[in-house]
C-alpha positions in Angstrom: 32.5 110.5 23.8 34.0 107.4 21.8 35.3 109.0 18.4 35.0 106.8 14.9 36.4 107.2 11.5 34.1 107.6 8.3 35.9 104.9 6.1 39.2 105.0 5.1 39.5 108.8 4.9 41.1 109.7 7.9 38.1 112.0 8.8 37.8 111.2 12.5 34.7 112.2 14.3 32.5 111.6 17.6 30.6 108.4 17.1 27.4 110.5 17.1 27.1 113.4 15.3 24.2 115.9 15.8 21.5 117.2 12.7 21.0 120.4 12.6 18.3 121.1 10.5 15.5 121.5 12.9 16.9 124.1 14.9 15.8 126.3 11.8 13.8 124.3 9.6 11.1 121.7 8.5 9.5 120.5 12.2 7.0 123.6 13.0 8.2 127.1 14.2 11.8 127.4 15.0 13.0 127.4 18.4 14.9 130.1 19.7 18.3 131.5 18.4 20.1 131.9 21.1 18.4 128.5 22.9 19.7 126.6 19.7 23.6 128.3 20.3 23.6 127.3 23.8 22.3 123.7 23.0 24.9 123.9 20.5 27.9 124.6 22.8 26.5 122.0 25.2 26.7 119.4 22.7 30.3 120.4 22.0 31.2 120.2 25.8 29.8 116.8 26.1 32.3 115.6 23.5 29.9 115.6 20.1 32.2 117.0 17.3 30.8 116.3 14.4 27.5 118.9 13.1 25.5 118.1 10.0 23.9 121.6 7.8 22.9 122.6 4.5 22.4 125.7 2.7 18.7 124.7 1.9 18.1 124.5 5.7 16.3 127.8 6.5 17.2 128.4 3.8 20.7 129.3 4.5 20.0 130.4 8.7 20.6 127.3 9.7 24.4 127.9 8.5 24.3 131.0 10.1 23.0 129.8 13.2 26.4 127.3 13.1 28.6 129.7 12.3 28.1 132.1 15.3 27.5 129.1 17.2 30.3 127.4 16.8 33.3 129.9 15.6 34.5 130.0 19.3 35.5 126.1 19.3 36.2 126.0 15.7 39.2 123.9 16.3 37.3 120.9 18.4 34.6 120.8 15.3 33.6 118.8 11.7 31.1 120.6 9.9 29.4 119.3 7.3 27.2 121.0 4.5 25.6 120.4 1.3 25.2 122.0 -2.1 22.9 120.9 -4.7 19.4 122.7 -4.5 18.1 125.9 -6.6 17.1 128.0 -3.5 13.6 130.0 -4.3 14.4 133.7 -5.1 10.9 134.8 -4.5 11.2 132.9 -0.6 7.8 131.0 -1.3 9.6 127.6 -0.5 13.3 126.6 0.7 13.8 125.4 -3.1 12.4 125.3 -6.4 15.0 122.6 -8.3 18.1 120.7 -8.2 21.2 122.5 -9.6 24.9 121.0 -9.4 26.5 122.6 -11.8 30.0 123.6 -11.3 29.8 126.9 -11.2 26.9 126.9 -8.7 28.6 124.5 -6.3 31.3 126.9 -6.4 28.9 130.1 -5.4 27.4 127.6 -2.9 31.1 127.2 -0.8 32.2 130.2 -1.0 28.7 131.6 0.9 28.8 128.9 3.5 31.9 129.8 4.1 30.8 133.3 4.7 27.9 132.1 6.7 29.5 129.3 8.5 32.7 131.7 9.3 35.2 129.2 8.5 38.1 129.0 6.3 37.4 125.6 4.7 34.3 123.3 4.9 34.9 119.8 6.5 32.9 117.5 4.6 30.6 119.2 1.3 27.6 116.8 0.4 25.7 117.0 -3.1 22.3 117.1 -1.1 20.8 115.3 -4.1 22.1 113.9 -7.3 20.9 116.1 -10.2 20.0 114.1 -13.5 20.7 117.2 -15.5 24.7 117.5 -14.7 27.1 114.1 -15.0 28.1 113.0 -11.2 32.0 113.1 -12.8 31.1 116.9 -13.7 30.1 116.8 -9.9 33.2 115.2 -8.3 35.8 117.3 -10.7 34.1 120.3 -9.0 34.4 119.4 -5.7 38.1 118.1 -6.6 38.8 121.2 -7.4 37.7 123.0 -4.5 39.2 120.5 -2.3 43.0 121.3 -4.3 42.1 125.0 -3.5 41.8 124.8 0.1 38.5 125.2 0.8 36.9 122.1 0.9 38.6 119.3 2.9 36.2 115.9 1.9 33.5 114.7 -0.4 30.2 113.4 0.5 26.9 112.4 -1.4 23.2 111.9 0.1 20.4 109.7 -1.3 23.1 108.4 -4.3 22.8 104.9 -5.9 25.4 103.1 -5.8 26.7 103.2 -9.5 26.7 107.5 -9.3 28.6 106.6 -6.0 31.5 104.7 -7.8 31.6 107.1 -10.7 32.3 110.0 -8.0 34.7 107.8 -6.0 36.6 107.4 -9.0 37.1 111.4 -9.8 37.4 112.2 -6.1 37.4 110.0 -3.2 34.3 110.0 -1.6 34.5 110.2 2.2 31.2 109.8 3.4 27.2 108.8 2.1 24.6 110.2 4.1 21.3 108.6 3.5 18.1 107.6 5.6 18.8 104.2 7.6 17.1 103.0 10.7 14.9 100.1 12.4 11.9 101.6 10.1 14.1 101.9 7.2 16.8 99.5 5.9 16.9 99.5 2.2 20.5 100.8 2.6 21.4 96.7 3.5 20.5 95.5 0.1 23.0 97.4 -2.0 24.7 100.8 -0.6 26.5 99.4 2.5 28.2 96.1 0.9 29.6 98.9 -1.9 30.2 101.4 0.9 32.7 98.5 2.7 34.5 97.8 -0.6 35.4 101.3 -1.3 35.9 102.3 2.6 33.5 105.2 2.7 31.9 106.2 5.7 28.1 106.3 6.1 25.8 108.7 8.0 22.4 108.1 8.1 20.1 111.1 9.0 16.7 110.5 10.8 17.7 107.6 12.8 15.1 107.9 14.8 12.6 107.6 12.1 11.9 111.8 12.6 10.6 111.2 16.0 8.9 108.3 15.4 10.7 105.8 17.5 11.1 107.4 19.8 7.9 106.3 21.1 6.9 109.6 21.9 4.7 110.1 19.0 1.0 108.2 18.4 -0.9 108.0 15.8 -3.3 110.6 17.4 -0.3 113.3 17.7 -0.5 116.2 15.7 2.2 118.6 14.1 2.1 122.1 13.9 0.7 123.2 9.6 4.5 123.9 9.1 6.1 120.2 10.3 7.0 118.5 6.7 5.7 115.2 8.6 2.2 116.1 7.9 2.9 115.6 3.7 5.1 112.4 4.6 3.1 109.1 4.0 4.6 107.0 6.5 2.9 109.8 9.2 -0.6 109.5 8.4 -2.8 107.9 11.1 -3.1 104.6 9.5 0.6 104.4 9.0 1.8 105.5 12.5 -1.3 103.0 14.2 0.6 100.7 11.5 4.3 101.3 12.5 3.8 101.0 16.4 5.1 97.7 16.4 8.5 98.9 15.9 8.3 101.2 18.7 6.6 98.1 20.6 9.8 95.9 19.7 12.4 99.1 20.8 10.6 99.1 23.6 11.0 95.9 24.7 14.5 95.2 24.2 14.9 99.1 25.7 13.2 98.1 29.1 15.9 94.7 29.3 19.0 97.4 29.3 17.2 99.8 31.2 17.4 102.4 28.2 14.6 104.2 26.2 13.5 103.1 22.5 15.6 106.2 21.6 18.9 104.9 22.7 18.2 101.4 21.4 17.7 102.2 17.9 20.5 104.5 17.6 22.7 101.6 19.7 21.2 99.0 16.9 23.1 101.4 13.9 26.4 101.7 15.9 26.4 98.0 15.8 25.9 97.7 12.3 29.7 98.8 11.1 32.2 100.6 13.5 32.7 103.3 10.4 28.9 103.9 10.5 28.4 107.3 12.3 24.4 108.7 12.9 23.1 112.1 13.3 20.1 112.5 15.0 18.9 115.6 15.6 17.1 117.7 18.6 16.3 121.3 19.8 16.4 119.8 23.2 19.3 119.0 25.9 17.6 116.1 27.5 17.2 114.3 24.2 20.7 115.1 23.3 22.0 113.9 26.2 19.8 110.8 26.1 20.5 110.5 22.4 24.3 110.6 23.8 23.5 107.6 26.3 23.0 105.2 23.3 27.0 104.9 22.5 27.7 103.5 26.2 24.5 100.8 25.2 26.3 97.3 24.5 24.2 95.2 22.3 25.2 91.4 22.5 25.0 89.1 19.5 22.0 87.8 20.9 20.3 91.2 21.5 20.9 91.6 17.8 19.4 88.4 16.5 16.4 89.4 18.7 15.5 92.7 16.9 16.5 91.2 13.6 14.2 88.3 14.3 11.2 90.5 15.5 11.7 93.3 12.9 11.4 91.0 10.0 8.2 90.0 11.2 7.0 93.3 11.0 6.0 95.1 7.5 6.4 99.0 7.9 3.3 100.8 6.0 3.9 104.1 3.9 6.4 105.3 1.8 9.1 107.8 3.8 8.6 110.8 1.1 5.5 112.3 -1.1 6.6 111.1 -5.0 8.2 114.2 -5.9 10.5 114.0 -2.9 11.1 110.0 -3.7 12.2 110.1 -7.1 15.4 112.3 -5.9 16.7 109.4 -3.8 18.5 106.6 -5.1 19.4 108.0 -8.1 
């Protein structure tokens, strides 16, 4: 597995990470425990060292699902997690607000830790930027954690770009983890041009648009009551009979290199920036090994105009959140 850097921070990971979330979380009834640890081990022995979590992700199982997962071969490993939500005492949902204030950030490490059963956490993301506490208030937290030993890089997920520089300027900011793929490129207008002048690294999550370009998924496939994709506008019927002709284009270019629509979109974001690192997830080994195929995938200059050609053609229908869930993101 070829390895990449995320910016200038020195953090050096493999050039695909793997998502962790639905091994516990969001898409329908979890899979198996001890299915998920083995995938988990598998990934590591086929050279993927870099695992994205969050506390919110269960809540807080999917940390501990990593931890006894992944203390064997802590030594080969990046993990990243995130602070930043108000989990739901009551258990009714994952979370009931946003809450970065110092002190809580604090409580939130020193659990994952626990959970994660490591000495120090990798990479610590504000999941979302909370109007209610100053981003400096934020980064001065994390600084301080990072001076303490148990935090060794800073991240931020859905941020605009102004909170971004005011972070970067209280503590480096190592890496930005935001949505990016064929089906979602807003991140080209402002957040990767500021992301290159301040050599930070970027990890956009749900490369492969939750499923959806995969190709496996029509707009007459249906989720189980408990996948989040049945509240999500771009999933409705219209939108997904809408959005085939991204798959359509994927496809195309994926039948030329003999690869599947998978592989080509997550080859199309490795070509973007060499300090560009995605982190699509899976509960299965095939995909994870096909998703794994997509590094070796050369896409020429013309390959490149192609997509970029087709794909501007094509309008993609429905926004990617409900309008709670929007108005955290590019704050």
């Amino acid at each position: 597995m070829q390895k990449r850097q995320l910016g200038k921070s020195g953090l050096e990971v493999s050039a695909l990470g793997l998502g962790c979330m639905g091994m516990s979380f969001s898409y329908g009834t979890p899979p198996d425990k001890q299915e998920m640890i083995s995938l988990l081990r598998a990934a590591v022995d086929r050279g993927i060292t870099f695992f994205d979590t969050a506390e919110v992700y269960g809540p807080c199982t999917n940390e501990e699902l990593l931890g006894e997962a992944l203390s064997p071969v802590r030594a080969q490993v990046v993990i990243a997690t995130k602070f930043g939500f108000r989990l739901d005492p009551e258990g009714k949902r994952a979370w009931v607000g946003l809450d970065s204030r110092p002190e809580h950030i604090r409580q939130v490490a020193e659990a994952s830790l626990k959970r994660l059963k490591i000495e120090v956490i990798d990479l610590f993301y504000q999941h979302r930027v909370d109007p209610d506490v100053p981003i400096e208030e934020v980064a001065g937290a994390v600084k301080e954690l990072i001076q303490e030993g148990k935090v060794k890089h800073f991240g931020l997920s859905e941020a605009g770009v102004q909170t971004i520089r005011r972070a970067h300027a209280v503590q480096p900011v190592t890496a930005i983890q935001s949505e990016y793929s064929l089906w979602w490129r807003n991140p080209e207008q402002e957040l990767l041009p500021a992301l290159e002048e301040l050599g930070i690294g970027f990890v956009p999550y749900s490369p492969l648009g939750k499923g959806f370009l995969t190709g496996k998924i029509t707009e007459n496939t249906t989720f189980e009551n408990s996948d989040f994709r049945n509240i999500l506008p771009r999933f409705t019927h219209e939108a997904r009979q809408a959005n085939k002709a991204v798959v359509e284009l994927l496809g195309k270019i994926a039948d030329r290199k003999k690869a599947t629509p998978a592989q080509i979109a997550i080859a199309w974001l490795l070509a973007q920036k060499p300090w560009i690192v995605p982190i699509p997830g899976t509960t299965k080994l095939e995909r994870l090994e096909e998703n794994m195929g997509s590094v070796d995938i050369e896409l020429t200059a013309d390959d490149i105009r192609e997509i970029e050609r087709a794909s501007a053609t094509i309008t993609v229908q429905g926004e990617r959140y409900p309008e709670e869930l929007m108005r955290m993101t590019g704050r």
